[in-house]
N, C-alpha and C positions, 0 to 999 in steps of 0.2 A: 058198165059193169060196176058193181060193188061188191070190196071185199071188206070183211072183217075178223080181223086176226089177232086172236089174244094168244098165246102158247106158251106153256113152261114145262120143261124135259131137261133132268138131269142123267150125265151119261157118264158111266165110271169106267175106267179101265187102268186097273193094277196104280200106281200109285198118283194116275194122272184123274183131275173130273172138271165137269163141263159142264155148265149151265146156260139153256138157251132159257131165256124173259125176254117176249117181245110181243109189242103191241103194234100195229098197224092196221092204218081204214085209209082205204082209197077208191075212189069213184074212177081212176082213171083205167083209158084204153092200154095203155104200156106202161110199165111197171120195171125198175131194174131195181135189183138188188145186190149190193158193189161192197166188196171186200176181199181181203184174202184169205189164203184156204185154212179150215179152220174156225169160221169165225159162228159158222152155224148156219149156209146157204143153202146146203143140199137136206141139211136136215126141214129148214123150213120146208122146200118144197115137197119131201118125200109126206111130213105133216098132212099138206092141203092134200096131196093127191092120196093117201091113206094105205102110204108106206110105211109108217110111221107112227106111234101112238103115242100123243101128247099125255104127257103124268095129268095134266090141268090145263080147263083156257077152252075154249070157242073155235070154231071156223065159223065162217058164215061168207056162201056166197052169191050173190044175186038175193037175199035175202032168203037163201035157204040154208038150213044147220046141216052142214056137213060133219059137223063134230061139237059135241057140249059135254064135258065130263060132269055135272051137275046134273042134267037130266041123264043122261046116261046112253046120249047118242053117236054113233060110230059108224059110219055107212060104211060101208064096204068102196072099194077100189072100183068093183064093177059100176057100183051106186053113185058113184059119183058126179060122172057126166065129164071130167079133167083131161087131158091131153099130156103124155110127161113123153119130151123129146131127150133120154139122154145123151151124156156126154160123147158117147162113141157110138150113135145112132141106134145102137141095138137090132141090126137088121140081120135077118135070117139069111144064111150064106147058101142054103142049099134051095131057097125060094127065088123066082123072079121078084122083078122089078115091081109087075102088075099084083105078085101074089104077096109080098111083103103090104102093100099097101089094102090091100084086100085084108090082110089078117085084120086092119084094125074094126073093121063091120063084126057085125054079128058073129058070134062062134061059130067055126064051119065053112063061113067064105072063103077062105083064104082056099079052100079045095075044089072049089069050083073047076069047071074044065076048062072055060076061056076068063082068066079073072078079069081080064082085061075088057070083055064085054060089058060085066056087071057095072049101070049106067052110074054110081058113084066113082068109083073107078077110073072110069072110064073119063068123067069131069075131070080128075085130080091129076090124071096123065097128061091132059089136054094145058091144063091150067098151069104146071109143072115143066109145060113140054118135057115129056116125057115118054110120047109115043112112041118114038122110033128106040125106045132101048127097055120097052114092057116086057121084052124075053127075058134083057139078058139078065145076069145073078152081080147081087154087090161087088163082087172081086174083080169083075168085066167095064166097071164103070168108074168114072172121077169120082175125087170126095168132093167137090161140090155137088154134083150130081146125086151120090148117095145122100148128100142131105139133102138135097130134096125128096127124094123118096122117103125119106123119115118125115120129114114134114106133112108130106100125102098123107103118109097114114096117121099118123096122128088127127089128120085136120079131116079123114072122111067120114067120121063119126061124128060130127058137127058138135065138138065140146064147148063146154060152159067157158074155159081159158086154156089157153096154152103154156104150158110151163116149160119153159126152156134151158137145163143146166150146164151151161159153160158153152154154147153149141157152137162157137170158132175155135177151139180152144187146139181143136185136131186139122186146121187147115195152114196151109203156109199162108203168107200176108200178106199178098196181093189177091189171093183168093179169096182172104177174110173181108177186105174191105168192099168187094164185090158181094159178096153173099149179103154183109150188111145190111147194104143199099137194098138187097134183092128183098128181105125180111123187112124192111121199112116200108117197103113202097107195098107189099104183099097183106101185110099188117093194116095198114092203111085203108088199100082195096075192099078186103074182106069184111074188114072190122072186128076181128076175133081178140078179146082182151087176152095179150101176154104179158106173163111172167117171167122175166130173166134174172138168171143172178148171173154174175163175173167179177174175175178180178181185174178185167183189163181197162182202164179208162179211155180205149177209144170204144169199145161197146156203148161207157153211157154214154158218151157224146152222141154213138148215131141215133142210138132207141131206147133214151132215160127222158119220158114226158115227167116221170114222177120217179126221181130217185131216192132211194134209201139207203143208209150205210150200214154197214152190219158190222160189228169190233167186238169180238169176246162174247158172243151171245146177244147182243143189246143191237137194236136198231140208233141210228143215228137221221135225221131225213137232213139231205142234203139240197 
């Protein structure tokens, strides 16, 4: 993977303002980005995945322009190709297992009659283990568990990176450091370049190949 990241976004609110300037270029498979809250984590990521419009500055990923305010380019969210796992998985409470991970294909999947046949799916369940609980709805299942489901969907759209924000942040801690290991070894596997950001220093220790520090808008590389 290759990313290239210039961005500058000032952000006001009533007597407070905020300045993100940050340059980063990385070739690597895993990426963390470590600070505390505040510093400007979620805004990068909202950025590359085009939640967010840079005042000025570049994306560029894999050597394609996802964003140039100079030429005057802005893909769209759909255009992108990106994967964004939030903070509290975002999973549809009145959809299964099979059909949360189905939303992420094509517009329309997720309605299917057996989503759980449709053969990407069907891989993500398998790979997840996650067959034996395709029926059931988020509320029915562990939060390890749901986050895997979020991971499914995000990952059966086969994106350009995976961006990750804060994604143990909602588990208790012996569960965290299980999932860890699970996204390490998974990360690995597949080879899908992620993105994390956290504040918590055992994150980068398990899955920081390439860490950067984020303080006040400003990258640091650690």
């Amino acid at each position: 993977m290759s990313l290239d990241l210039q961005i500058q976004k000032q952000l006001h609110a009533s007597d407070r303002r905020f300045a993100l300037d940050l340059s980063l270029v990385s070739a690597s498979q895993r990426i963390v980005l470590y600070g505390p809250s505040g510093a400007g984590k979620s805004l990068t990521l909202k950025a590359i995945a085009g939640l967010m419009r840079p005042d000025s500055g570049r994306i560029r990923l894999n050597g394609r322009t996802l964003f140039n305010s100079n030429e005057g380019i802005d893909l769209p969210v759909q255009g992108r190709n990106v994967a964004y796992l939030f903070q509290d998985y975002a999973l549809f409470p009145h959809l299964s297992v099979a059909q949360n991970i189905a939303f992420g294909l094509a517009r329309g999947c997720f309605n299917l009659r057996r989503p759980a046949q449709h053969p990407a799916v069907a891989k993500w369940l398998r790979a997840f283990e996650l067959d034996d609980i395709a029926h059931s709805r988020p509320a029915q299942i562990s939060g390890g568990q749901r986050q895997r489901v979020a991971l499914a969907r995000a990952l059966v759209a086969e994106p350009d990176i995976l961006l990750l924000d804060e994604p143990f942040s909602a588990l208790d801690l012996s569960l965290r450091e299980r999932m860890r290991a699970e996204l390490a070894e998974l990360q690995a596997q597949l080879q899908v370049p992620m993105l994390l950001i956290t504040h918590d220093p055992a994150d980068v220790e398990a899955l920081g190949q390439t860490v950067f520090e984020l303080r006040d808008g400003r990258l640091h590389q650690g």
